[in-house]
DOTITI-205148 format. One record per residue (C-alpha): x, y, z. Coordinates in steps of 0.001 Angstrom, whole numbers, plus 500000, padded with zeros to 6 digits. Layout:
BEGIN
XYZ ...
This chain:
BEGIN
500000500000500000 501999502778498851 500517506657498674 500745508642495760 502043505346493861 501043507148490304 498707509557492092 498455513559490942 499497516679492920 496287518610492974 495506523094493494 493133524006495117 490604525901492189 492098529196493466 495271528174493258 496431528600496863 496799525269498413 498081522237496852 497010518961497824 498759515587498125 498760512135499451 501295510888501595 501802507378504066 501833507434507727 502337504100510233 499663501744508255 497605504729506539 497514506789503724 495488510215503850 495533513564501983 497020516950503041 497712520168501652 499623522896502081 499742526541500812 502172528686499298 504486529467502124 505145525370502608 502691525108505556 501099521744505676 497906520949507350 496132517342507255 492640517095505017 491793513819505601 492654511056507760 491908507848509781 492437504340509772 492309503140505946 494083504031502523 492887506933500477 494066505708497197 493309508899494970 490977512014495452 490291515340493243 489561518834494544 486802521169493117 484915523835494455 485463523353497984 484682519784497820 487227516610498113 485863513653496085 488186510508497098 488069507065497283 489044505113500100 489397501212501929 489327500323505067 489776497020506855 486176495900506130 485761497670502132 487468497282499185 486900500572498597 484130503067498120 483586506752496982 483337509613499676 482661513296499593 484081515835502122 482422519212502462 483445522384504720 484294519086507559 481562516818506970 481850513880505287 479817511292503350 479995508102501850 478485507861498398 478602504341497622 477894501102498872 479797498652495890 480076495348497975 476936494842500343 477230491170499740 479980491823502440 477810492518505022 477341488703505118 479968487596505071 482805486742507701 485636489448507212 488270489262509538 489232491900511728 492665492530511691 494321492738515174 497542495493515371 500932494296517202 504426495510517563 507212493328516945 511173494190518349 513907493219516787 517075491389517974 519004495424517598 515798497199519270 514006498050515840 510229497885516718 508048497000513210 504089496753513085 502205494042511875 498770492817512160 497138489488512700 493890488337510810 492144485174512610 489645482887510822 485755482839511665 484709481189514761 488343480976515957 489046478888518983 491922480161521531 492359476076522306 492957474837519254 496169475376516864 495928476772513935 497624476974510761 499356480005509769 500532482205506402 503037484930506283 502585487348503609 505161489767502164 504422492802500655 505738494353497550 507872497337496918 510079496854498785 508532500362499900 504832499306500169 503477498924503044 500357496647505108 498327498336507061 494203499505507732 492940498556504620 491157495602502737 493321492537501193 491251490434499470 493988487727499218 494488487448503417 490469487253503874 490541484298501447 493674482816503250 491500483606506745 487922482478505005 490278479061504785 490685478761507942 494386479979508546 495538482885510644 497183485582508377 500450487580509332 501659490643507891 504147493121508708 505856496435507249 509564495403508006 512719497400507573 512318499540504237 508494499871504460 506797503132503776 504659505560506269 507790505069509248 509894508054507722 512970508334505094 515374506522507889 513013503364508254 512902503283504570 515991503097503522 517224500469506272 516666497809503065 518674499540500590 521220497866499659 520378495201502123 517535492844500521 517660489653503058 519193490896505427 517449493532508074 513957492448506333 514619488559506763 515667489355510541 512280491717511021 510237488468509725 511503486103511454 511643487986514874 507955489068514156 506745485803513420 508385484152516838 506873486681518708 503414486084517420 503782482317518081 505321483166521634 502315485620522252 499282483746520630 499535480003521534 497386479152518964 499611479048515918 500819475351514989 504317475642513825 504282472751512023 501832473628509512 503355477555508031 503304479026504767 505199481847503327 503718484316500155 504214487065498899 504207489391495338 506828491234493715 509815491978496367 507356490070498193 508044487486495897 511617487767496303 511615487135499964 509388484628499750 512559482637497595 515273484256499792 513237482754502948 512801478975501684 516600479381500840 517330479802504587 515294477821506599 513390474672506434 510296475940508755 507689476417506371 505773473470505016 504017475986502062 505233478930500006 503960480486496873 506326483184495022 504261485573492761 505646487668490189 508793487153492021 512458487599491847 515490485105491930 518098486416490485 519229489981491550 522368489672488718 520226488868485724 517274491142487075 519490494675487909 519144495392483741 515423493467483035 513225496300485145 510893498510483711 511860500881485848 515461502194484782 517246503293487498 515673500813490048 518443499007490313 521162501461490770 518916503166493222 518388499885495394 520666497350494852 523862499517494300 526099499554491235 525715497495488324 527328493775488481 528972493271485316 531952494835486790 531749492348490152 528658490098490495 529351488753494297 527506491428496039 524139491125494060 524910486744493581 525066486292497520 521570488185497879 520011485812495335 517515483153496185 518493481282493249 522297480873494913 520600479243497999 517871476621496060 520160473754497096 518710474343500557 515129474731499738 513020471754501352 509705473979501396 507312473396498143 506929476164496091 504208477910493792 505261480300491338 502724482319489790 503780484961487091 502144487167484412 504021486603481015 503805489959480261 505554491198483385 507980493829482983 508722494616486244 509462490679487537 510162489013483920 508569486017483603 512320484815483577 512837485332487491 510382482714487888 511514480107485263 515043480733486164 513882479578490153 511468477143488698 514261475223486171 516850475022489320 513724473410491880 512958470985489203 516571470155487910 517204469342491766 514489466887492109 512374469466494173 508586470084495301 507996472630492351 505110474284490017 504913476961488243 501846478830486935 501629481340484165 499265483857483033 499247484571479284 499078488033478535 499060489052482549 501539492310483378 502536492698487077 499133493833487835 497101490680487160 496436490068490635 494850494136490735 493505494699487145 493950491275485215 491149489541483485 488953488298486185 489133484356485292 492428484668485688 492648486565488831 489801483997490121 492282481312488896 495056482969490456 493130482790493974 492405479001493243 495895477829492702 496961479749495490 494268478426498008 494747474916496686 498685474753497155 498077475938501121 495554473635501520 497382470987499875 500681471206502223 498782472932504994 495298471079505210 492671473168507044 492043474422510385 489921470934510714 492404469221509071 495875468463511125 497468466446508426 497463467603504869 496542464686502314 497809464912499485 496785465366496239 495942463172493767 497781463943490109 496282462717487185 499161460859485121 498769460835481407 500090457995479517 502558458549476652 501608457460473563 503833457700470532 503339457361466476 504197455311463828 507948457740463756 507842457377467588 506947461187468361 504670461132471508 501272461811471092 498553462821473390 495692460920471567 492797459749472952 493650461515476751 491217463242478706 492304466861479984 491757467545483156 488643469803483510 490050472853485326 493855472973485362 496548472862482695 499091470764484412 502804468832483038 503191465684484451 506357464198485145 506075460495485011 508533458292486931 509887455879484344 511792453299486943 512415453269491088 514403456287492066 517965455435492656 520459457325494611 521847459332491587 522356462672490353 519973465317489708 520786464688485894 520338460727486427 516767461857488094 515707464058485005 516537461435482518 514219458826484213 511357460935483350 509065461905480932 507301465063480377 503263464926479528 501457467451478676 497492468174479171 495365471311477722 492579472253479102 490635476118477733 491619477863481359 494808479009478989 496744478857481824 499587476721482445 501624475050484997 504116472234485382 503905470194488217 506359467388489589 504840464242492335 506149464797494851 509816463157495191 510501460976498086 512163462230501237 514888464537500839 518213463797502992 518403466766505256 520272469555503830 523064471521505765 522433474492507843 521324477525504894 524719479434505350 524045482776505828 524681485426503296 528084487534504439 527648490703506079 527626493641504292 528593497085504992 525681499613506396 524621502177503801 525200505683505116 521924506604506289 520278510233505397 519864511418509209 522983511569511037 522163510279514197 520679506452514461 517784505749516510 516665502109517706 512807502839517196 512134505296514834 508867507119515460 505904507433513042 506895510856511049 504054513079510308 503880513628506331 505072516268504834 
């Protein structure tokens, strides 16, 4: 949740007082100021204002709060009004309420994060849990409606999300703390944050966690499987693997000279050691990679490169991808395919999770299509029934695994193929047998502090008012 992301600077009609967006700790609201750089609040409160216009003494804006997607209001000499009403299917429906916490850090940093529970929840029992990751890496969580966590909690799971190090509405200092530093203070904020809510809940069963997340959210989400073994679920969306190969692919052109530091050709170690994709030997943790092919932000490429290294190791993999999807698809992509999106992501929780009723996951059965070749001995898919509502690759185990090679493993197997109209595609792998345990994830080397812009360090910085 980022304020002003693509937003307008707005004047008043005459012309004295401009008006703006800006974050504060879990919000976003609208001030203005006037000519002489005095800034006074407009609007305010516990939710996201995600865009507004000014006209004749009247702010028209739009705005979500933990309970609506989002619906027009008007704002007249201090009064305000809703307009709109756009979801009152919702006032049927469980929504969970999000509960606020702080979280301290190992060094005395002190992040917020909030807690969603699922319907009817029971302080006795244990339930599973999901850790979601925003994007940005500024964005930011907060007092406003995520349609993804209320599925996750309509599940059954408790939902976790934080604004770690590098997470807008905490002031310039907080947000910098990632720069240059991707897995490192973020990974520590996580972790500690997650503890804590275990420690302070009781109700969280550790042995049934999942991991998600979009974007950089995405990224961590990779980085995290790469260093521990304590998840049982993760699912990687429009992600990022491989900081080397990614510094020249974004969309945005000085993105990575403004966050990751100078370009690698010169000397790849810094960016390599920061790279999921150097840690997959370590990953035990099944993973779902979803990813629009038209993403310009994440290529496509991020995800295939994480996805080919998985698979070539004999791992727990699919990937999913949307044809014609940009790194929006989950916000503004065509709806069966954001419906679809939701599916494959609720079915790979519940798949290595279970449900709240469920303490074991079963697993799933995969439909196996048998190879069939031609008179030239090309395989053919003749005569096969499609599954009716995935698009799935099968890879069929041609003899008993031996202890062998990865390369051994891949040639054992054969790759089938099923189409189905959903248009979208994945490539899914049984699951292997037991993996030997891998070796403690080492840890990526320390790196050297980026000079932060105030002068004098702080170990909680306070909520800054906008400006």
């Amino acid at each position: 949740m980022r304020a002003g992301h693509g937003t307008r600077l707005v004047w008043s009609p005459e012309g004295d007082r401009l008006y703006f967006q800006s974050s504060g700790p879990g919000v976003a609201s609208v001030y203005s100021c006037d000519l002489e750089g005095n800034v006074r609040p407009e609007i305010g409160g516990q939710r996201r204002i995600y865009d507004f216009d000014v006209a004749s003494g009247v702010i028209a804006f739009c705005a979500s709060d933990t309970t609506s997607p989002g619906e027009l209001h008007m704002f007249t000499q201090g009064a305000e009004a809703r307009v709109t009403d756009l979801n009152p299917w919702l006032h049927e429906r469980y929504v969970a309420q999000p509960e606020r916490h702080s979280f301290t850090a190992p060094d005395g940093w002190v992040v917020e994060g909030w807690l969603l529970r699922p319907d009817h929840f029971d302080a006795s029992r244990r339930y599973p849990l999901v850790l979601e990751v925003h994007g940005g890496p500024h964005g930011q969580y907060g007092w406003a409606f995520f349609h993804e966590l209320q599925v996750l909690a309509g599940m059954g799971y408790m939902v976790l999300y934080i604004n770690p190090r590098g997470s807008d509405g905490y002031g310039e200092f907080f947000r910098r703390q990632v720069v240059r530093d991707w897995g490192g203070k973020d990974f520590v904020d996580l972790m500690t944050s997650l503890d804590q809510a275990i420690e302070t809940t009781g109700s969280i069963d550790v042995s049934r966690m999942g991991i998600g997340g979009g974007s950089y959210g995405g990224y961590m989400t990779n980085w995290v499987i790469g260093q521990t073994n304590r998840f049982s679920a993760a699912v990687a969306m429009r992600s990022i693997s491989n900081l080397v190969s990614e510094y020249a692919q974004h969309d945005i052109v000085l993105w990575g000279a403004l966050e990751l530091g100078p370009p690698p050709w010169p000397d790849q170690d810094e960016l390599w050691k920061r790279s999921p994709i150097r840690y997959v030997q370590n990953v035990q943790t099944p993973l779902l990679l979803c990813c629009g092919e038209m993403d310009l932000r994440c290529a496509i490429s991020q995800s295939e490169e994480m996805f080919g290294a998985l698979r070539f190791l004999g791992k727990t993999v699919e990937m999913v991808r949307f044809p014609e999807e940009s790194h929006d698809l989950s916000r503004n992509g065509r709806p069966d395919r954001r419906v679809e999106r939701l599916e494959r992501i609720a079915g790979w929780y519940e798949r290595f999770l279970g449900t709240a009723s469920v303490e074991k996951a079963a697993e799933v059965e995969t439909q196996v299509l048998p190879v069939q070749h031609d008179e030239e001995g090309a395989e053919t898919r003749e005569g096969v029934t499609a599954p009716t509502t995935v698009l799935e690759a099968v890879r069929k185990p041609e003899a008993p695994a031996a202890e062998s090679t990865p390369t051994a493993a891949l040639e054992t197997q054969e790759m089938v193929a099923a189409v189905v109209p959903s248009e979208v595609e994945a490539d899914v792998r049984p699951e292997a047998a037991e993996p030997a345990a891998a070796e403690e994830p080492p840890a990526p080397e320390p790196v050297a502090e980026v000079a932060p812009l105030d002068s004098e360090p702080v170990a909680e910085p306070a909520a800054e008012p906008a400006a």
